[in-house]
mmCIF file of the N, C-alpha and C atoms, coordinates in Angstrom:
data_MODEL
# 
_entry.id   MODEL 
# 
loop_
_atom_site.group_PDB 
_atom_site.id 
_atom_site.type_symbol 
_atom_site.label_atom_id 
_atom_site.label_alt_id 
_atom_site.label_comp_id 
_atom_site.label_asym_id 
_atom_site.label_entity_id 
_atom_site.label_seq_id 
_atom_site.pdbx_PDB_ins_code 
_atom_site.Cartn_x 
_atom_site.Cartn_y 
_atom_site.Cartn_z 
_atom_site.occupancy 
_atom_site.B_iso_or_equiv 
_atom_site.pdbx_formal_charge 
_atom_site.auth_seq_id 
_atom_site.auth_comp_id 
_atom_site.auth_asym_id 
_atom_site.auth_atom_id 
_atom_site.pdbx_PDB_model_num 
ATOM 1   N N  . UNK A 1 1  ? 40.760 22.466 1.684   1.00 0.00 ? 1  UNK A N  1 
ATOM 2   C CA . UNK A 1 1  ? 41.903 23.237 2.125   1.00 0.00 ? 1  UNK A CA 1 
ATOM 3   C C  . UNK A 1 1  ? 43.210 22.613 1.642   1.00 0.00 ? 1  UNK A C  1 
ATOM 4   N N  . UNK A 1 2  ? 43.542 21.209 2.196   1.00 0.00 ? 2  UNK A N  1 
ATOM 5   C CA . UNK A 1 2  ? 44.385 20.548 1.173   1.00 0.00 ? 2  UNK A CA 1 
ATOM 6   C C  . UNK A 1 2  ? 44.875 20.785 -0.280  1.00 0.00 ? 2  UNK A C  1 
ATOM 7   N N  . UNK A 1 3  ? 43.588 20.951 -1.125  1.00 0.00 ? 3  UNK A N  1 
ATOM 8   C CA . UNK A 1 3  ? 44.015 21.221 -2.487  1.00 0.00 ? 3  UNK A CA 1 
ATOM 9   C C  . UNK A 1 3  ? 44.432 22.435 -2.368  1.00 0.00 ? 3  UNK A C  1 
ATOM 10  N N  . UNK A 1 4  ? 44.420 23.672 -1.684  1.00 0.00 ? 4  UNK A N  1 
ATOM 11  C CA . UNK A 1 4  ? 44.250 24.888 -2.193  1.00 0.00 ? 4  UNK A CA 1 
ATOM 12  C C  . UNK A 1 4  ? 46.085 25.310 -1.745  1.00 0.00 ? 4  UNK A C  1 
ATOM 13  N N  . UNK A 1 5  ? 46.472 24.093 -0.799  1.00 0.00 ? 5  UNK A N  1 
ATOM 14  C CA . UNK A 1 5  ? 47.574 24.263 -0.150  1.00 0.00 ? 5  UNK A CA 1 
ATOM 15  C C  . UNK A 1 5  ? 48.243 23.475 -1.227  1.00 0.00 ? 5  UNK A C  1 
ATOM 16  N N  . UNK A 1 6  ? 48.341 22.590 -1.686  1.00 0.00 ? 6  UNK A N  1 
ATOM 17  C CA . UNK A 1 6  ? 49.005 22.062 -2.973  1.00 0.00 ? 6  UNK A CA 1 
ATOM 18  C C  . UNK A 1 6  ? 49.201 22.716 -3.620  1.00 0.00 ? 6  UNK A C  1 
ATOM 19  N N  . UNK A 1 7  ? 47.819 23.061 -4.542  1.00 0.00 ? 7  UNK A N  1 
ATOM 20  C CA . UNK A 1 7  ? 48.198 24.148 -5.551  1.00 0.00 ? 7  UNK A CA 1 
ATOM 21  C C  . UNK A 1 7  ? 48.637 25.107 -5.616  1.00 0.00 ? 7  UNK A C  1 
ATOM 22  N N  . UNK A 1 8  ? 48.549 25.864 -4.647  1.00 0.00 ? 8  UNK A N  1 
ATOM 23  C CA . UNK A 1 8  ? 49.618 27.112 -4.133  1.00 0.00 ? 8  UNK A CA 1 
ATOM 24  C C  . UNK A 1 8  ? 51.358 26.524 -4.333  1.00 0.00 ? 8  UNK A C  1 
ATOM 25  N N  . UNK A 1 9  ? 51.517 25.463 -3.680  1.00 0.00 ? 9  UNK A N  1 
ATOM 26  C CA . UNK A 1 9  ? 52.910 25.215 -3.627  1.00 0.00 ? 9  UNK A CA 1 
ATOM 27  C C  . UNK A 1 9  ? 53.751 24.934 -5.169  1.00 0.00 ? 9  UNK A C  1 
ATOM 28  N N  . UNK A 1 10 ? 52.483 24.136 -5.836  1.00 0.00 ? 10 UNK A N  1 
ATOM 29  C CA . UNK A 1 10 ? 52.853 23.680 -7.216  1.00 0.00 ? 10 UNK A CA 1 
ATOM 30  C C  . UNK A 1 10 ? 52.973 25.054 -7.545  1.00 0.00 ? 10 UNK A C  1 
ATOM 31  N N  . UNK A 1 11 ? 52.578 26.242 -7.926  1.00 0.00 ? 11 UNK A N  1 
ATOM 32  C CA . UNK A 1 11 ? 52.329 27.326 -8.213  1.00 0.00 ? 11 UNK A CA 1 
ATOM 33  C C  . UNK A 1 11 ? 53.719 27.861 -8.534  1.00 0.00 ? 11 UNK A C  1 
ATOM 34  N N  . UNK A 1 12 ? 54.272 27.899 -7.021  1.00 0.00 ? 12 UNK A N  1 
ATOM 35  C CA . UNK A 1 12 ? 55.582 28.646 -6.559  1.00 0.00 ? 12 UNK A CA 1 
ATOM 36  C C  . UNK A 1 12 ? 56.585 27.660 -7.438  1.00 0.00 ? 12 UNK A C  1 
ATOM 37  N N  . UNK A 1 13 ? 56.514 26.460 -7.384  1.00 0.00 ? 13 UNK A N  1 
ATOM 38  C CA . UNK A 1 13 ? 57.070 25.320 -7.696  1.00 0.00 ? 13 UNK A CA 1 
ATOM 39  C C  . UNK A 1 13 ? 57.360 26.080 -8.977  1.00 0.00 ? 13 UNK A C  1 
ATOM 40  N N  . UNK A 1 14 ? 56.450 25.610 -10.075 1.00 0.00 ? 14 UNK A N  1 
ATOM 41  C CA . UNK A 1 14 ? 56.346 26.177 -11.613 1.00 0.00 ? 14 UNK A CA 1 
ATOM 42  C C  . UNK A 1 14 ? 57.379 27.641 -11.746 1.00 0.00 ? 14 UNK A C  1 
ATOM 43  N N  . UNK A 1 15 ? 57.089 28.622 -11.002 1.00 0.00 ? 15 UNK A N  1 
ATOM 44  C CA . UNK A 1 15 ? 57.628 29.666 -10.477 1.00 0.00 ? 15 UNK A CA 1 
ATOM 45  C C  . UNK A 1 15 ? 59.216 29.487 -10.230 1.00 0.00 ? 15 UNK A C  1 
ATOM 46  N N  . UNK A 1 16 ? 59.663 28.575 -10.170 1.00 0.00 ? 16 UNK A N  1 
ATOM 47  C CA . UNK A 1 16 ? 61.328 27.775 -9.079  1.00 0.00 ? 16 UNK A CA 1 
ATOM 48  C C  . UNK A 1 16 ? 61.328 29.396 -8.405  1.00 0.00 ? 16 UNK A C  1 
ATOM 49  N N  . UNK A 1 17 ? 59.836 29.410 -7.363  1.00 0.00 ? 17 UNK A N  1 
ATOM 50  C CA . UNK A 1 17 ? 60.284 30.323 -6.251  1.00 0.00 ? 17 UNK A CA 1 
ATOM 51  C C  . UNK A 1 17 ? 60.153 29.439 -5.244  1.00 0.00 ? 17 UNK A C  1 
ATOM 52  N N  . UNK A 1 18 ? 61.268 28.444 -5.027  1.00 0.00 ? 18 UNK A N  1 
ATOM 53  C CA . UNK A 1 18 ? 61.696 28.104 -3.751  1.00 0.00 ? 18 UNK A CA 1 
ATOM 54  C C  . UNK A 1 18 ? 61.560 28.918 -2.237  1.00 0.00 ? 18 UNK A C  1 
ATOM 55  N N  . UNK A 1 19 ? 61.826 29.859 -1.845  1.00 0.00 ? 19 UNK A N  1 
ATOM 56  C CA . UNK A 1 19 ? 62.288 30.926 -1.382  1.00 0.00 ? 19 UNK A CA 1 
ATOM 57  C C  . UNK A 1 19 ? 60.527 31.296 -0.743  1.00 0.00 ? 19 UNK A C  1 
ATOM 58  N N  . UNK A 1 20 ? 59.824 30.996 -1.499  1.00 0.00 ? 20 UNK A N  1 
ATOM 59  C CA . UNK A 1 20 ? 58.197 31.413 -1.158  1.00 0.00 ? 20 UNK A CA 1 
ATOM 60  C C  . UNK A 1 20 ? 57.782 30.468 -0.588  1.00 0.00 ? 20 UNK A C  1 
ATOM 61  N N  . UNK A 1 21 ? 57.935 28.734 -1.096  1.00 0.00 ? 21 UNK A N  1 
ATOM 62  C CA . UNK A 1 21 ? 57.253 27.153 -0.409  1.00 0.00 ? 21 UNK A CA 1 
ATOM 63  C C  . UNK A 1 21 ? 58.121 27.401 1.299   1.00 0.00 ? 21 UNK A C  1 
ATOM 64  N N  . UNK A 1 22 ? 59.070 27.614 0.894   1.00 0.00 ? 22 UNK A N  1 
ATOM 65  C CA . UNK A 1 22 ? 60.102 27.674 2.267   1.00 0.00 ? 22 UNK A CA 1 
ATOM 66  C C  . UNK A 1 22 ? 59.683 28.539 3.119   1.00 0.00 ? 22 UNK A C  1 
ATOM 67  N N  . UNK A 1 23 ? 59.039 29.997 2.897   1.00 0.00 ? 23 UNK A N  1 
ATOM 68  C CA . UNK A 1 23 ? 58.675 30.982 4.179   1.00 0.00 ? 23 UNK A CA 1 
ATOM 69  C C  . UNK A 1 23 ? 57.357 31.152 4.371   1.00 0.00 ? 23 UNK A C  1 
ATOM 70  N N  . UNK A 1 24 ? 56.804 30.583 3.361   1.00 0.00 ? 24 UNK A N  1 
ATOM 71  C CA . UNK A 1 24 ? 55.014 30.536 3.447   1.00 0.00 ? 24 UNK A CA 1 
ATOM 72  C C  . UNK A 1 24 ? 54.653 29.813 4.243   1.00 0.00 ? 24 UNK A C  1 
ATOM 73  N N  . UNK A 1 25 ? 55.464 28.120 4.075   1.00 0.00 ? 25 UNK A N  1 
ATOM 74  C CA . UNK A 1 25 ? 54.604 27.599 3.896   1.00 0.00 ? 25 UNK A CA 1 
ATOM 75  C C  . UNK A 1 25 ? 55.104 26.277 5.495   1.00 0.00 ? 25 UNK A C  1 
ATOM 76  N N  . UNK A 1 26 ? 56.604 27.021 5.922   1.00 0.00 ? 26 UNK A N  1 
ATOM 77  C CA . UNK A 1 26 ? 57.839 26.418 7.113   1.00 0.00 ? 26 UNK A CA 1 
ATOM 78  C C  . UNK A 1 26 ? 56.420 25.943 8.371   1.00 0.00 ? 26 UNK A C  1 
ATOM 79  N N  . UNK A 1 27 ? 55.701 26.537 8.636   1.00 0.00 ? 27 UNK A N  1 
ATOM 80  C CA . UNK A 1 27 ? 54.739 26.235 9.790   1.00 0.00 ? 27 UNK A CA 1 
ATOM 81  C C  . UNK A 1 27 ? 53.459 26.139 9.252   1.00 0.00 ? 27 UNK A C  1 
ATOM 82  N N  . UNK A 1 28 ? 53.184 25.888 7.964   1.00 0.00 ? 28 UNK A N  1 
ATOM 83  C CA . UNK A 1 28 ? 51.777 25.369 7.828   1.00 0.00 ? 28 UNK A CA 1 
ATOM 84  C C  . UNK A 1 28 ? 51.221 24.044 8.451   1.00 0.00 ? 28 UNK A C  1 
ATOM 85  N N  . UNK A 1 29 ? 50.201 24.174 8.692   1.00 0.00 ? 29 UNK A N  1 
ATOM 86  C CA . UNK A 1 29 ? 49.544 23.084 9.662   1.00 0.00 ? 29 UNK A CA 1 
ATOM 87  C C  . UNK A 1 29 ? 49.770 21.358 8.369   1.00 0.00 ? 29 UNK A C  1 
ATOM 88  N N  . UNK A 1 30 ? 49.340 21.963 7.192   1.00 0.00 ? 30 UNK A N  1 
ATOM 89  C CA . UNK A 1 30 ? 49.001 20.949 6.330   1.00 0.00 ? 30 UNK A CA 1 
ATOM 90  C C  . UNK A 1 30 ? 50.762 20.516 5.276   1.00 0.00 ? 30 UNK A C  1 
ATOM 91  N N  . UNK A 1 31 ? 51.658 21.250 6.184   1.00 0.00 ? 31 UNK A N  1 
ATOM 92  C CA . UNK A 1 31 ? 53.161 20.899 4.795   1.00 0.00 ? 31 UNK A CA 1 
ATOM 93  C C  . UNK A 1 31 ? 53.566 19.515 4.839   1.00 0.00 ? 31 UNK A C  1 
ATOM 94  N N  . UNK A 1 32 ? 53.515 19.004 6.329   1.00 0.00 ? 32 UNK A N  1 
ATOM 95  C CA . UNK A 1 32 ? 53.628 17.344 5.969   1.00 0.00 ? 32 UNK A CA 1 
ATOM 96  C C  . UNK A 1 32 ? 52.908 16.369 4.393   1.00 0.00 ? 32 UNK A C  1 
ATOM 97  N N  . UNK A 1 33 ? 51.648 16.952 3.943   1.00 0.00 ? 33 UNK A N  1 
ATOM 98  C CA . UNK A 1 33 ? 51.578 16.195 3.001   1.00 0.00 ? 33 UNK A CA 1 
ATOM 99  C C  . UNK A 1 33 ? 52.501 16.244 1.839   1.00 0.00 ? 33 UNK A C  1 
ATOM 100 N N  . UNK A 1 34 ? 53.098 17.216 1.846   1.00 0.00 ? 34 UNK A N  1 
ATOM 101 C CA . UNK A 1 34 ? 54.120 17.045 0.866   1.00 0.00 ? 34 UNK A CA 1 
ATOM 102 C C  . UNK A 1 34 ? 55.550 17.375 1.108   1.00 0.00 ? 34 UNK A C  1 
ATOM 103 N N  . UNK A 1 35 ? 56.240 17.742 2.476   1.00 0.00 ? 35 UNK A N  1 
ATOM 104 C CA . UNK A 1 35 ? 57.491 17.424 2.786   1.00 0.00 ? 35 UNK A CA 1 
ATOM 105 C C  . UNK A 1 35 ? 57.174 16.767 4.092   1.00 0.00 ? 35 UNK A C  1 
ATOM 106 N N  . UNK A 1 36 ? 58.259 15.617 5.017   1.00 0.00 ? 36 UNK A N  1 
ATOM 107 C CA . UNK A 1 36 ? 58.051 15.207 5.945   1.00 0.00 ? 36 UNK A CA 1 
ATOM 108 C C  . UNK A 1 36 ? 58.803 16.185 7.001   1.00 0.00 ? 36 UNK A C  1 
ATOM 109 N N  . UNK A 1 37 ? 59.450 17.060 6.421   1.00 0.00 ? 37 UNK A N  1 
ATOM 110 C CA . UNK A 1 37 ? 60.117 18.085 6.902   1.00 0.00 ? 37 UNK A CA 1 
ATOM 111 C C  . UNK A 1 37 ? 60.302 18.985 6.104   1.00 0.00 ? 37 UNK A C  1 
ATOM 112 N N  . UNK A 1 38 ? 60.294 20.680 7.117   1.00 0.00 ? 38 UNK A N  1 
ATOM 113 C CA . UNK A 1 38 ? 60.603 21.450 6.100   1.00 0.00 ? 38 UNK A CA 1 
ATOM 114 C C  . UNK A 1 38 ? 61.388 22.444 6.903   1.00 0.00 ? 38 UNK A C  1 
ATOM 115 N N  . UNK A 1 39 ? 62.664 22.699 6.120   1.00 0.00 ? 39 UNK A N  1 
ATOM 116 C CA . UNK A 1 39 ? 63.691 23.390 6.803   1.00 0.00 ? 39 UNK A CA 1 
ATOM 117 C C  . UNK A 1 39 ? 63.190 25.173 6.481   1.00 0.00 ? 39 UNK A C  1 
ATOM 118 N N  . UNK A 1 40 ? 63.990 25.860 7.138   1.00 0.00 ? 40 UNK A N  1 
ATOM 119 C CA . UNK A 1 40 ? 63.753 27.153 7.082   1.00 0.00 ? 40 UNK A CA 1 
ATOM 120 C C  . UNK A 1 40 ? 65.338 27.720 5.944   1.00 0.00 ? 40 UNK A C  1 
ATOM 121 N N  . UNK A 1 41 ? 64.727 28.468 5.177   1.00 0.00 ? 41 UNK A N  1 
ATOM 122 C CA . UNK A 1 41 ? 65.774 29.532 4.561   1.00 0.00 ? 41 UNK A CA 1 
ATOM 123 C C  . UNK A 1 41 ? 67.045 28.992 5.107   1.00 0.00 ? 41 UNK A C  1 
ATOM 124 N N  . UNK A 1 42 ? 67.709 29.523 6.014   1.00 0.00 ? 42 UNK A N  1 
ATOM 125 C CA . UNK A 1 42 ? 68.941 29.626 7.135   1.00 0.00 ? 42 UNK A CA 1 
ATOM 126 C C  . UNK A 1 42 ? 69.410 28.227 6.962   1.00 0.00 ? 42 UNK A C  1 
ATOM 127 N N  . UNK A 1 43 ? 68.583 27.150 6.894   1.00 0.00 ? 43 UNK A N  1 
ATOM 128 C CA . UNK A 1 43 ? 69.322 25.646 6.881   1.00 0.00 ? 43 UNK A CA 1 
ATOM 129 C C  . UNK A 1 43 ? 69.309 25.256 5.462   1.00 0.00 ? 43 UNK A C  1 
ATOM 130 N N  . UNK A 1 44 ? 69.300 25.815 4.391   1.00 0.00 ? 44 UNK A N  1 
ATOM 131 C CA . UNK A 1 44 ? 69.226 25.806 3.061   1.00 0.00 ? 44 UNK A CA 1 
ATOM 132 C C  . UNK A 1 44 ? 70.643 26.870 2.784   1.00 0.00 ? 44 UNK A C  1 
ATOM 133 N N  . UNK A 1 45 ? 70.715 27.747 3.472   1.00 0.00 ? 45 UNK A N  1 
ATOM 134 C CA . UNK A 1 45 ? 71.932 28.475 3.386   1.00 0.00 ? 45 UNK A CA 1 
ATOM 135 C C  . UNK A 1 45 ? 73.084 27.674 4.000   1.00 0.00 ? 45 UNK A C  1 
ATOM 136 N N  . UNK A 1 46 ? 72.909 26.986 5.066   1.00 0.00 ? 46 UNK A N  1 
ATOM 137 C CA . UNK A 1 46 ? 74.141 26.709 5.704   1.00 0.00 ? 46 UNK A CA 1 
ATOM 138 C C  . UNK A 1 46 ? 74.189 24.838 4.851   1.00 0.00 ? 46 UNK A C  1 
ATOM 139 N N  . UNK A 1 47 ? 73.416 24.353 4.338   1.00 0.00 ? 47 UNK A N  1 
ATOM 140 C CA . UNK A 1 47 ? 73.779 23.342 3.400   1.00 0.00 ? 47 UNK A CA 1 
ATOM 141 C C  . UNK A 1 47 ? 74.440 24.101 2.250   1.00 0.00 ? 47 UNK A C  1 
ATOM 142 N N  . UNK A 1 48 ? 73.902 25.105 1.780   1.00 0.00 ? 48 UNK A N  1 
ATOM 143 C CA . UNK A 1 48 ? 75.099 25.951 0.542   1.00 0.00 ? 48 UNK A CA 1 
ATOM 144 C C  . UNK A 1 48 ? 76.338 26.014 0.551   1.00 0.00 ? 48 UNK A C  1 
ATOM 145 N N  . UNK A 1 49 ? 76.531 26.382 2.007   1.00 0.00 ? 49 UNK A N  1 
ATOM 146 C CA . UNK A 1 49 ? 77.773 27.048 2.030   1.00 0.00 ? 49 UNK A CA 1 
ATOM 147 C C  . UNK A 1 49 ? 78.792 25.561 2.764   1.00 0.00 ? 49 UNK A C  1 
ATOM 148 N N  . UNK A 1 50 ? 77.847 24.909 3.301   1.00 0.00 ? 50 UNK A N  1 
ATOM 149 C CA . UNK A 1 50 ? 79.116 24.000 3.549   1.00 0.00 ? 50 UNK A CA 1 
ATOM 150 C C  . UNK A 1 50 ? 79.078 22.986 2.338   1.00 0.00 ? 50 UNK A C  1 
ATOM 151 N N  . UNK A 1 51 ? 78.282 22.575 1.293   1.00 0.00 ? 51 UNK A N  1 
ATOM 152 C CA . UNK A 1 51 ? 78.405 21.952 0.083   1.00 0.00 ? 51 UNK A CA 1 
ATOM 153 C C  . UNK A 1 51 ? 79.556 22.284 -0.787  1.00 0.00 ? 51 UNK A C  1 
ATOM 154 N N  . UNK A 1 52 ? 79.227 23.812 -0.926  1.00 0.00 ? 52 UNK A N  1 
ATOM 155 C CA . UNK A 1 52 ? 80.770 24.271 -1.599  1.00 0.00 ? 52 UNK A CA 1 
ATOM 156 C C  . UNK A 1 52 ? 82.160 24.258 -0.927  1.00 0.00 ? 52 UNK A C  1 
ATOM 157 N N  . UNK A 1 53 ? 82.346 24.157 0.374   1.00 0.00 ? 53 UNK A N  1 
ATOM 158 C CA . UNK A 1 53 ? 83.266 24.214 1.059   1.00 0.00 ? 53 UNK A CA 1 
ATOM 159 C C  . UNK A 1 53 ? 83.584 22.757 1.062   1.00 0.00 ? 53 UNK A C  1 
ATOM 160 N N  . UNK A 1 54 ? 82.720 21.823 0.840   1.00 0.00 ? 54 UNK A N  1 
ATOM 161 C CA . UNK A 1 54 ? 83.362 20.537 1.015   1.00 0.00 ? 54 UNK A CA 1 
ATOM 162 C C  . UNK A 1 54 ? 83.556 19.397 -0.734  1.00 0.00 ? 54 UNK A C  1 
ATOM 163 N N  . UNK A 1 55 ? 83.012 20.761 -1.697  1.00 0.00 ? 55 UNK A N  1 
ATOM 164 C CA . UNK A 1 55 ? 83.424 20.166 -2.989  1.00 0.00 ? 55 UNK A CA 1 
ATOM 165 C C  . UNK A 1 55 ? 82.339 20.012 -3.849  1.00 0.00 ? 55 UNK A C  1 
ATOM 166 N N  . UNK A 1 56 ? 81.237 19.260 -2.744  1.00 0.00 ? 56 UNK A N  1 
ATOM 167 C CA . UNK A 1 56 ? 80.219 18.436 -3.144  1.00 0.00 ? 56 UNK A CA 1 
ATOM 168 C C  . UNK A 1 56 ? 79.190 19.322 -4.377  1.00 0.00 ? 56 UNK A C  1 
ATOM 169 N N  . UNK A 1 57 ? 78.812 18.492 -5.649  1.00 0.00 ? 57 UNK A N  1 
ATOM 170 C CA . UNK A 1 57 ? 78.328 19.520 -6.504  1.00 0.00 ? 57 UNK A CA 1 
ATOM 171 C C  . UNK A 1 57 ? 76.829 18.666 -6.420  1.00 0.00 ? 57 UNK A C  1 
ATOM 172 N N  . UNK A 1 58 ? 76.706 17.557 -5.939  1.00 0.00 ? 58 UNK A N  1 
ATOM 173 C CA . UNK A 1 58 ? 75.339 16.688 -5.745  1.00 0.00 ? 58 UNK A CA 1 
ATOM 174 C C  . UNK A 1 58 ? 74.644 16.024 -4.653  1.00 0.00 ? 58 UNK A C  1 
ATOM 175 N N  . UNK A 1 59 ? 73.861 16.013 -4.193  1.00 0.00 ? 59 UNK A N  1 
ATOM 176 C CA . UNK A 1 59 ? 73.040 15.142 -2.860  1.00 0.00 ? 59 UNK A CA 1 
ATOM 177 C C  . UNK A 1 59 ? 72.413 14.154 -3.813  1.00 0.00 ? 59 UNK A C  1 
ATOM 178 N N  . UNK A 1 60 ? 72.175 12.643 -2.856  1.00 0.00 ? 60 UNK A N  1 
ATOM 179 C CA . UNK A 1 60 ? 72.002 11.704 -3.261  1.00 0.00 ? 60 UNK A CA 1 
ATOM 180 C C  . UNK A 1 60 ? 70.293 11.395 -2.812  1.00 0.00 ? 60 UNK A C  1 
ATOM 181 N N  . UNK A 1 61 ? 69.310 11.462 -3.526  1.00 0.00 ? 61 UNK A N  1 
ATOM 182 C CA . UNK A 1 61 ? 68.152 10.942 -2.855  1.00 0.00 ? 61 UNK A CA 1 
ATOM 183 C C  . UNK A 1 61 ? 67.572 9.639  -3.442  1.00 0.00 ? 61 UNK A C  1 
ATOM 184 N N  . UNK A 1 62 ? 67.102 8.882  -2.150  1.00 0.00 ? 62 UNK A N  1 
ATOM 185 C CA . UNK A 1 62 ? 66.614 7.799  -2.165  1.00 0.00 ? 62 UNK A CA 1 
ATOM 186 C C  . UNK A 1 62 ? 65.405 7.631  -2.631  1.00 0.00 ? 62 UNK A C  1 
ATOM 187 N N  . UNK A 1 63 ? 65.157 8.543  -3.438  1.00 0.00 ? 63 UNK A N  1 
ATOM 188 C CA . UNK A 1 63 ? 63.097 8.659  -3.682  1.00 0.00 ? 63 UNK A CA 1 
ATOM 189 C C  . UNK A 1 63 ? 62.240 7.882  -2.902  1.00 0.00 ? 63 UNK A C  1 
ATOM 190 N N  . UNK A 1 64 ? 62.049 8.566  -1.820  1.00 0.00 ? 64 UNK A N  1 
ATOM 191 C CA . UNK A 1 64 ? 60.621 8.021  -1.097  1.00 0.00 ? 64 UNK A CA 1 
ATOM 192 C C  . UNK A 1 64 ? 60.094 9.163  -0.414  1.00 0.00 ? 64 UNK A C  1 
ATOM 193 N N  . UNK A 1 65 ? 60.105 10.185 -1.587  1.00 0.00 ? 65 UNK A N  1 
ATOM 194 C CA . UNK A 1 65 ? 59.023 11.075 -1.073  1.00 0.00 ? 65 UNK A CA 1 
ATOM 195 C C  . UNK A 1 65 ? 58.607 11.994 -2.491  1.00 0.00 ? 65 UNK A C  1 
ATOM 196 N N  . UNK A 1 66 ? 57.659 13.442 -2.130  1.00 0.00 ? 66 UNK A N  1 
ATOM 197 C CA . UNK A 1 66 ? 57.494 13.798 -3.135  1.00 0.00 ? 66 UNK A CA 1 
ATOM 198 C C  . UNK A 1 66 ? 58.300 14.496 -4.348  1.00 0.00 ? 66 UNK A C  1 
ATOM 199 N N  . UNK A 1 67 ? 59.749 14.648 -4.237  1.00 0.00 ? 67 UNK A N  1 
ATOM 200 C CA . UNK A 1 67 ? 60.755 15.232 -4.315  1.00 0.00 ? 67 UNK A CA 1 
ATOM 201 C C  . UNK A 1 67 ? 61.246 16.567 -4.319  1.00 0.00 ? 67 UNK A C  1 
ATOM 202 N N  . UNK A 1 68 ? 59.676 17.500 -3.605  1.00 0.00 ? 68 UNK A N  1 
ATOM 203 C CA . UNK A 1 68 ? 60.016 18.460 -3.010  1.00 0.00 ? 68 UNK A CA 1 
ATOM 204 C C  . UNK A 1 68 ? 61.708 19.185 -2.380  1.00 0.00 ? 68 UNK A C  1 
ATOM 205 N N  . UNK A 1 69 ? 61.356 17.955 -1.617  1.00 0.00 ? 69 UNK A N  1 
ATOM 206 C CA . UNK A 1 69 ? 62.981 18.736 -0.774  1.00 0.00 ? 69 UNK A CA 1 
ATOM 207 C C  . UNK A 1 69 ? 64.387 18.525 -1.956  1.00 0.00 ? 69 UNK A C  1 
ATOM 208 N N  . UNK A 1 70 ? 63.806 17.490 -2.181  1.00 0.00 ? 70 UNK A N  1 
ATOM 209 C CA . UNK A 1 70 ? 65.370 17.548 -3.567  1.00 0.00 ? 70 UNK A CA 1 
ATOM 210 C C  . UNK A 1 70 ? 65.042 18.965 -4.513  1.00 0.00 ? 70 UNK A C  1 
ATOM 211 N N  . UNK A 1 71 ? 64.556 19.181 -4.717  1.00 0.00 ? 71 UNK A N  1 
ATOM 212 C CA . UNK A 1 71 ? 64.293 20.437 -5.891  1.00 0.00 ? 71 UNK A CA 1 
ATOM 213 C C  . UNK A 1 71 ? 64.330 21.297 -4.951  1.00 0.00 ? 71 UNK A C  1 
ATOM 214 N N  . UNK A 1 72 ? 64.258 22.005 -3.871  1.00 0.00 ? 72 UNK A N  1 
ATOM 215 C CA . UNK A 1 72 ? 64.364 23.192 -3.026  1.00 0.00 ? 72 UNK A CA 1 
ATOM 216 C C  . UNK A 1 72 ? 66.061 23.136 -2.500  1.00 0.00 ? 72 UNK A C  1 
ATOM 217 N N  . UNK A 1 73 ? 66.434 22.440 -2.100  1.00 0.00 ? 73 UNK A N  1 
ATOM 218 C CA . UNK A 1 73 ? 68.009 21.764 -2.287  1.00 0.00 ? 73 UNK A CA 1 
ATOM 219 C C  . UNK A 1 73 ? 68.874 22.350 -3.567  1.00 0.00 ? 73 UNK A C  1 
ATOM 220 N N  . UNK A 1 74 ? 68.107 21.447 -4.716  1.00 0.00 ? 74 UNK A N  1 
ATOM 221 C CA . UNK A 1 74 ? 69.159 22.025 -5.631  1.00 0.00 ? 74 UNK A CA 1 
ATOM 222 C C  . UNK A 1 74 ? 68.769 23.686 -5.990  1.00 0.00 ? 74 UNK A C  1 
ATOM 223 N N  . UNK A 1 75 ? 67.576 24.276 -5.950  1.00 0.00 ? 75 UNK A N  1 
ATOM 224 C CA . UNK A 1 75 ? 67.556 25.528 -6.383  1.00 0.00 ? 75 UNK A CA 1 
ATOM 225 C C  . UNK A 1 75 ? 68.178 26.471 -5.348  1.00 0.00 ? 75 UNK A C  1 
ATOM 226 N N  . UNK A 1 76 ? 68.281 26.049 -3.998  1.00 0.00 ? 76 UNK A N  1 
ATOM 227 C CA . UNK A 1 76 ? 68.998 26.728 -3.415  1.00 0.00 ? 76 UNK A CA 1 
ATOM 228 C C  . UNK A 1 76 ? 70.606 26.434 -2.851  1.00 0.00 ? 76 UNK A C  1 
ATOM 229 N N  . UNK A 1 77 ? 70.579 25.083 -3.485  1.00 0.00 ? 77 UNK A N  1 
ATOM 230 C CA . UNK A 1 77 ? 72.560 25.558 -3.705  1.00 0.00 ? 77 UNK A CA 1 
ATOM 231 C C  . UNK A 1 77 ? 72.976 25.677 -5.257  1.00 0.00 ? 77 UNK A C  1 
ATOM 232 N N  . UNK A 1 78 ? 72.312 25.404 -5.834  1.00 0.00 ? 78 UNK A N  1 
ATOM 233 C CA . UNK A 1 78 ? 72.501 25.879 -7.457  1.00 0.00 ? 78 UNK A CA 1 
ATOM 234 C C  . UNK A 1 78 ? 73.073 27.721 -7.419  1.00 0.00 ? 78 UNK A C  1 
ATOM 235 N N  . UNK A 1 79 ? 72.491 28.353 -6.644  1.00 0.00 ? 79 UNK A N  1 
ATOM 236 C CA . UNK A 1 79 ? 72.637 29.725 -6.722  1.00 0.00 ? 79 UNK A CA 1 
ATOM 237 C C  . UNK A 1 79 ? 73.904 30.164 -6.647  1.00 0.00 ? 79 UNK A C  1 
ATOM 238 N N  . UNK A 1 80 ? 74.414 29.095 -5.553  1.00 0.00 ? 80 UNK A N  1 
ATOM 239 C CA . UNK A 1 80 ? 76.133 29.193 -4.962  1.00 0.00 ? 80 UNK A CA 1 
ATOM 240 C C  . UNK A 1 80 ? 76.752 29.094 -6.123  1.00 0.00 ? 80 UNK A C  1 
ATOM 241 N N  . UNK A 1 81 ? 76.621 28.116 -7.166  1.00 0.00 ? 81 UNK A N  1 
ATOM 242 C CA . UNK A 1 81 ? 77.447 28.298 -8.572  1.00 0.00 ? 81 UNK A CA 1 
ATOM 243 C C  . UNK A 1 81 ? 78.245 29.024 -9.004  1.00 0.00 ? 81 UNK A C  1 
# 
């Protein structure tokens, strides 16, 4: 089950359908293995909108994870552009 939940995500990933890992996948039993959190749509919007409001064109990550959430981050404030 694991793999089938990976590969699905890589899938969407390949896809940069962000927008699909985020509503598929927000209450899957198994998303901890690859985010330690996973925000919903709505908190991906309200990091958009206050990113641009406060200038910021980059988030800083510390790599210690899969870098999931950094790539769902930038594809969804990239849009604000």
């Amino acid at each position: 089950m694991a793999g089938n939940f990976i590969n699905c995500v890589m899938s969407f990933y390949k896809e940069k359908n962000w927008k699909a890992i985020v509503s598929r996948y927000h209450d899957h039993p198994e998303r901890n293995k690859l985010l330690w959190v996973f925000p919903a749509e709505e908190n991906f919007e309200f990091l958009r909108e206050n990113l641009f409001k406060l200038g910021c064109d980059s988030v800083l990550s510390i790599g210690c994870g899969s870098g999931l959430l950094e790539w769902v981050i930038t594809e969804a404030t990239d849009s604000m552009a």
